[in-house]
ROSE-4610 file (N, C-alpha, C; in Angstrom, 1 decimal, always signed):
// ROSE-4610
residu = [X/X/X/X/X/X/X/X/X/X/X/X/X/X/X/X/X/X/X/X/X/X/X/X/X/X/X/X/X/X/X/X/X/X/X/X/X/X/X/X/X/X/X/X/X/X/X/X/X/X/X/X/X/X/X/X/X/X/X/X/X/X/X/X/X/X/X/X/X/X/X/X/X/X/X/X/X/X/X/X/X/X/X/X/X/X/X/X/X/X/X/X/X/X/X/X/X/X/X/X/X/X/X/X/X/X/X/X/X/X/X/X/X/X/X/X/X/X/X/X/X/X/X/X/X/X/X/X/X/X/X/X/X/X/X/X/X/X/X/X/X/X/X/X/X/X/X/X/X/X/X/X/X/X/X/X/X/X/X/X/X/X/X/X/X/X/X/X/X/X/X/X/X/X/X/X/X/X/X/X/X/X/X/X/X/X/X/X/X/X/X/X/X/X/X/X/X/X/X/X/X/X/X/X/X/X/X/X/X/X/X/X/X/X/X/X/X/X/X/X/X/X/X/X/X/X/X/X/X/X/X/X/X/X/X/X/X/X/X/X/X/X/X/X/X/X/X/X/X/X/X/X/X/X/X/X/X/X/X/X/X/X/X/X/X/X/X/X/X/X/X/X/X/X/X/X/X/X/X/X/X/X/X/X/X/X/X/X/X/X/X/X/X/X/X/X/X/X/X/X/X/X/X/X/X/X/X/X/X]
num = [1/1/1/2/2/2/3/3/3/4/4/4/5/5/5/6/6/6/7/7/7/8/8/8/9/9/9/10/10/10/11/11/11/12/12/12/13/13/13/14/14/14/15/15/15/16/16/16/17/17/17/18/18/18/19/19/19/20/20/20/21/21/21/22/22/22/23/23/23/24/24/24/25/25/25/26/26/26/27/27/27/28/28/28/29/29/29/30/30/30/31/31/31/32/32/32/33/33/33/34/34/34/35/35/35/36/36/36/37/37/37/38/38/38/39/39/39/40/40/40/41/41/41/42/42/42/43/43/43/44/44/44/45/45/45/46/46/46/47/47/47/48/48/48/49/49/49/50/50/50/51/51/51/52/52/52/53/53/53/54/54/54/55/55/55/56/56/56/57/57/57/58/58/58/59/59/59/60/60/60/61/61/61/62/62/62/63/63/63/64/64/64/65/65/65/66/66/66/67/67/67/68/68/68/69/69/69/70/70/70/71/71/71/72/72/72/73/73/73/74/74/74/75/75/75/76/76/76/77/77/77/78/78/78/79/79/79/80/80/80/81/81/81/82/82/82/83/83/83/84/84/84/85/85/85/86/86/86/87/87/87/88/88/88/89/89/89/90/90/90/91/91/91/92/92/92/93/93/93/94/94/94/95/95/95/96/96/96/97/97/97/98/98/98/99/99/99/100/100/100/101/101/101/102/102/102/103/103/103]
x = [-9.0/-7.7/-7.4/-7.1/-6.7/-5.4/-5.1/-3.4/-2.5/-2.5/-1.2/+0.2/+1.0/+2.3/+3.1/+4.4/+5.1/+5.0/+4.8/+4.5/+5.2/+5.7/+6.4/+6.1/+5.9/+5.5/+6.2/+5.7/+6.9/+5.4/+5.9/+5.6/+5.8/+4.7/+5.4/+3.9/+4.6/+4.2/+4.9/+4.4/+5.3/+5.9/+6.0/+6.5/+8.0/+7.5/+8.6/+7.8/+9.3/+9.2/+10.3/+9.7/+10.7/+10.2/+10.6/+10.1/+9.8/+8.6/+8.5/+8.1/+8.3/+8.1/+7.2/+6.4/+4.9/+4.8/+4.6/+4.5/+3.4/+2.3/+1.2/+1.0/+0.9/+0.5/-0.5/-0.9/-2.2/-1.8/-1.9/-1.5/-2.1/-2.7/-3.2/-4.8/-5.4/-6.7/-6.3/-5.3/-5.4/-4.0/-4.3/-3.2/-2.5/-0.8/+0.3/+1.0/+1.1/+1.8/+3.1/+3.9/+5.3/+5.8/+6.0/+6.5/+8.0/+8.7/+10.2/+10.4/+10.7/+11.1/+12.2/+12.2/+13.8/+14.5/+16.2/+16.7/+16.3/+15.3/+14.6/+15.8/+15.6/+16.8/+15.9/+14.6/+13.5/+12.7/+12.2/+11.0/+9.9/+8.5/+7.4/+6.7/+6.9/+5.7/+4.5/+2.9/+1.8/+1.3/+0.5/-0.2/-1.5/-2.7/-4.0/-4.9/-5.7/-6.5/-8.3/-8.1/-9.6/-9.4/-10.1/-10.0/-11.4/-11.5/-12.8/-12.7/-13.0/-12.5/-14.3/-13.8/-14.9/-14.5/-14.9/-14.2/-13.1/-12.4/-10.6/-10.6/-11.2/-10.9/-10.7/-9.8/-9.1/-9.3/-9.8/-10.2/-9.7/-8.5/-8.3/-8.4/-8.2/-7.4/-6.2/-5.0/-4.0/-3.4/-2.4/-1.6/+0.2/+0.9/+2.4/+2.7/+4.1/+4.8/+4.7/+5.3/+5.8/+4.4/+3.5/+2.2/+1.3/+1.8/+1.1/-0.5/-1.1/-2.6/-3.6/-2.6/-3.0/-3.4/-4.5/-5.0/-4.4/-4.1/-4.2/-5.6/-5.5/-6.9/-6.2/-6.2/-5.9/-7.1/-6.4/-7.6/-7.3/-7.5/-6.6/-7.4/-7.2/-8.3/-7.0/-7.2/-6.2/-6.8/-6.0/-6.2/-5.0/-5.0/-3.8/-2.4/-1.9/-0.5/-0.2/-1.0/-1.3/-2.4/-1.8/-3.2/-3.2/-4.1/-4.2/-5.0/-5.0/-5.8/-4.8/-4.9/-4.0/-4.0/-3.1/-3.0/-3.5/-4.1/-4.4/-3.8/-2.9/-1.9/-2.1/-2.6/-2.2/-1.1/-1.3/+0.2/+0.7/+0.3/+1.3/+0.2/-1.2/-1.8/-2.5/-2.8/-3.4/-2.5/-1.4/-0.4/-0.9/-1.6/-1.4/-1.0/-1.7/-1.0/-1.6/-0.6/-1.1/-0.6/-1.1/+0.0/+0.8/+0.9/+1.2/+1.6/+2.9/+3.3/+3.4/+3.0/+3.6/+4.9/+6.1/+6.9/+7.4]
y = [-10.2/-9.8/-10.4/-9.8/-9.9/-9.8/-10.5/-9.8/-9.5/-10.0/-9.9/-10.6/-10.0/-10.3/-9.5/-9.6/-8.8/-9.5/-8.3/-8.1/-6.9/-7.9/-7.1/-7.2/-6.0/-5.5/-4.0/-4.4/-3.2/-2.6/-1.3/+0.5/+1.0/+1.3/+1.9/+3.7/+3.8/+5.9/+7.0/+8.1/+9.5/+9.9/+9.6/+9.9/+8.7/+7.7/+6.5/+5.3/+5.2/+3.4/+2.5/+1.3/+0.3/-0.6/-1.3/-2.0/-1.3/-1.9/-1.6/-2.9/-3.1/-3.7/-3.4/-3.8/-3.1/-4.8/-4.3/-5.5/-5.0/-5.9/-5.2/-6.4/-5.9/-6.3/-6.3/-6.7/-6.2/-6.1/-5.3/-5.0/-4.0/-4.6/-3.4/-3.5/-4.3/-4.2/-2.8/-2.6/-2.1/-2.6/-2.3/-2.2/-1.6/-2.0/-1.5/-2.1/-0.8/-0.9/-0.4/-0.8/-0.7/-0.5/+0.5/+0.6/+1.1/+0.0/+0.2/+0.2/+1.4/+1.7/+2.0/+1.0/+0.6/+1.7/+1.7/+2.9/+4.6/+4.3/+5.7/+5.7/+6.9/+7.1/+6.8/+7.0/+6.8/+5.4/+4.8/+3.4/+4.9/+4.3/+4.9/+4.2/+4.7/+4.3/+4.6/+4.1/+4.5/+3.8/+5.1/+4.9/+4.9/+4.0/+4.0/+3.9/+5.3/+5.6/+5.3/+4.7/+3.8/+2.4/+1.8/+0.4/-0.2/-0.8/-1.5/-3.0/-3.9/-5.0/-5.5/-6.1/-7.0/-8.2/-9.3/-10.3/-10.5/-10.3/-10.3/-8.7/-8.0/-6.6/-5.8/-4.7/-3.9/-2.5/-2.1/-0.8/+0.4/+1.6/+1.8/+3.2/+4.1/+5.9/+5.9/+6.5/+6.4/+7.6/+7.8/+9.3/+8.8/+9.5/+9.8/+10.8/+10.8/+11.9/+12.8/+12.5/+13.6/+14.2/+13.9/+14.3/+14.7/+16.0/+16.2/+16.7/+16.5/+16.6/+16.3/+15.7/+14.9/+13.2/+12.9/+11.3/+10.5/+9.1/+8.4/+7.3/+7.3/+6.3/+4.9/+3.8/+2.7/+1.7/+1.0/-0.1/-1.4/-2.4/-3.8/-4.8/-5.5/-6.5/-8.2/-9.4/-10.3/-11.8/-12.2/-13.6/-14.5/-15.7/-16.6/-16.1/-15.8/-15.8/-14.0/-12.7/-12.1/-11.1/-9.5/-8.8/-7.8/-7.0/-6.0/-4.9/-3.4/-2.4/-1.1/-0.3/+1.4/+1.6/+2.8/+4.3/+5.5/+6.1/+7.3/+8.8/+9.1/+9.9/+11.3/+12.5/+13.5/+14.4/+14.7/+15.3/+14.3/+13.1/+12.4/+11.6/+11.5/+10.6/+9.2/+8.3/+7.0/+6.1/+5.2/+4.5/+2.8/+2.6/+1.2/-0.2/-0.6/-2.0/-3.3/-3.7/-4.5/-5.9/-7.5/-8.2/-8.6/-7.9/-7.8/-9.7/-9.6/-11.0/-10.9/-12.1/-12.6/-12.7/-12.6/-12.9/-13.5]
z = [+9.2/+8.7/+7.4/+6.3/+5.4/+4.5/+3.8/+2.6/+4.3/+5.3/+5.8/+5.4/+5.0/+4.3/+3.8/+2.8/+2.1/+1.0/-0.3/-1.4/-2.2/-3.5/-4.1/-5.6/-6.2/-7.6/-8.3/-9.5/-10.3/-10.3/-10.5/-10.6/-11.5/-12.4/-13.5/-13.5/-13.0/-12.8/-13.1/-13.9/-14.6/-13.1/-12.0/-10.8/-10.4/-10.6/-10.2/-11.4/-11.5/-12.2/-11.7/-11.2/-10.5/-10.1/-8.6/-8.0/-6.6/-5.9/-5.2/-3.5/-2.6/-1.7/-0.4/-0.5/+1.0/+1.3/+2.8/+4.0/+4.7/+4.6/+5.3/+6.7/+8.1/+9.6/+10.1/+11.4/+12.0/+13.2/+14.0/+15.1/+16.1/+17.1/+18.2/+17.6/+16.8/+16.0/+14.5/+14.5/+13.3/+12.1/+10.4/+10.1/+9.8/+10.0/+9.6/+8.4/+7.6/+6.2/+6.5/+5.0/+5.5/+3.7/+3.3/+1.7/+1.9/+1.2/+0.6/-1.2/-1.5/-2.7/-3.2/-4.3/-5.2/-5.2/-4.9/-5.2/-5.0/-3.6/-2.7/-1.6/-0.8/+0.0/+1.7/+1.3/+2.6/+2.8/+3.3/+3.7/+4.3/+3.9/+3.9/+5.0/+6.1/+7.2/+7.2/+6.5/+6.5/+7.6/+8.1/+9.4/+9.1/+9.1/+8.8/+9.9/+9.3/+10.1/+10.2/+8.9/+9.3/+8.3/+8.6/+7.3/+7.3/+6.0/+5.6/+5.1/+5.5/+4.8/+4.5/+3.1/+2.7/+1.6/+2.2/+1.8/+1.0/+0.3/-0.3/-0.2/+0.1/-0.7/+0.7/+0.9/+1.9/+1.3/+1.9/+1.7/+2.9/+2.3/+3.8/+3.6/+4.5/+4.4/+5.2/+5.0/+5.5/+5.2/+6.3/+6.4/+6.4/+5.9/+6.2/+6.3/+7.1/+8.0/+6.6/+5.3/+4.3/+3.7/+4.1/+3.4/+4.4/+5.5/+6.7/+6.5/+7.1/+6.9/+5.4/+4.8/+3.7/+4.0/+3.2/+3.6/+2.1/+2.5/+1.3/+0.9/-0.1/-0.3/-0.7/-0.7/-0.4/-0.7/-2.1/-2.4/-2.9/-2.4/-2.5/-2.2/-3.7/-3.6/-3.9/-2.7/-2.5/-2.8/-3.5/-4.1/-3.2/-3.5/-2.7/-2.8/-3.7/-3.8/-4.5/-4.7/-4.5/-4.5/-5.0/-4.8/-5.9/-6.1/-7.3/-6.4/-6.7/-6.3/-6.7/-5.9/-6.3/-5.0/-5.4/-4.0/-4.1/-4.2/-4.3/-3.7/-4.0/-3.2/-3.2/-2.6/-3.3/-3.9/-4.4/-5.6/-6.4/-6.1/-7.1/-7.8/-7.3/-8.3/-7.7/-8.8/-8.8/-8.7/-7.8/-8.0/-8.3/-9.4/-9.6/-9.1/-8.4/-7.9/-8.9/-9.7/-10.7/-10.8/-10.3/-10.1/-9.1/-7.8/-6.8/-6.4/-6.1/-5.6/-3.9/-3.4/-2.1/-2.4/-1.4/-1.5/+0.4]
């Protein structure tokens, strides 16, 4: 298990710019993400359906309710205090995680 915690980093995407907050778990043998975004009216429950880990780096596929039969790609690589990778979403793109703080 890896990068379990909450983490918070700014977003800067032609889709959203702000801040953003994801809490990543482990639970049941898998993980659970948890994305809260600044000034959104929704929290994003991603449910992952397979994961890869290799030493700091998380590699996952993941689904949400708003993006039905659509997968996300999920890439996250974690240092001490935090992490760096993207999201790969469809319709919206490559979401940048750059910087990424524990908090």
């Amino acid at each position: 298990m890896i990068g379990i915690g909450k983490y918070k980093v700014d977003i800067d995407h032609m889709f959203f710019k702000g801040e953003a907050v994801f809490e990543i778990e482990f639970k049941n043998n898998n993980y659970e993400f948890e994305i809260e975004i600044d000034n959104a009216d929704f929290d994003m429950d991603v449910t992952i359906t397979e994961f890869e880990e290799d030493d700091d780096t998380l590699d996952a596929k993941a689904t949400v309710a708003i993006l039905p039969g659509k997968e996300i790609d999920i890439h996250l690589t974690f240092d001490d205090d935090g992490c760096n990778g993207y999201l790969k979403i469809p319709f919206v793109g490559k979401i940048k995680i750059k910087d990424a703080v524990k908090i």
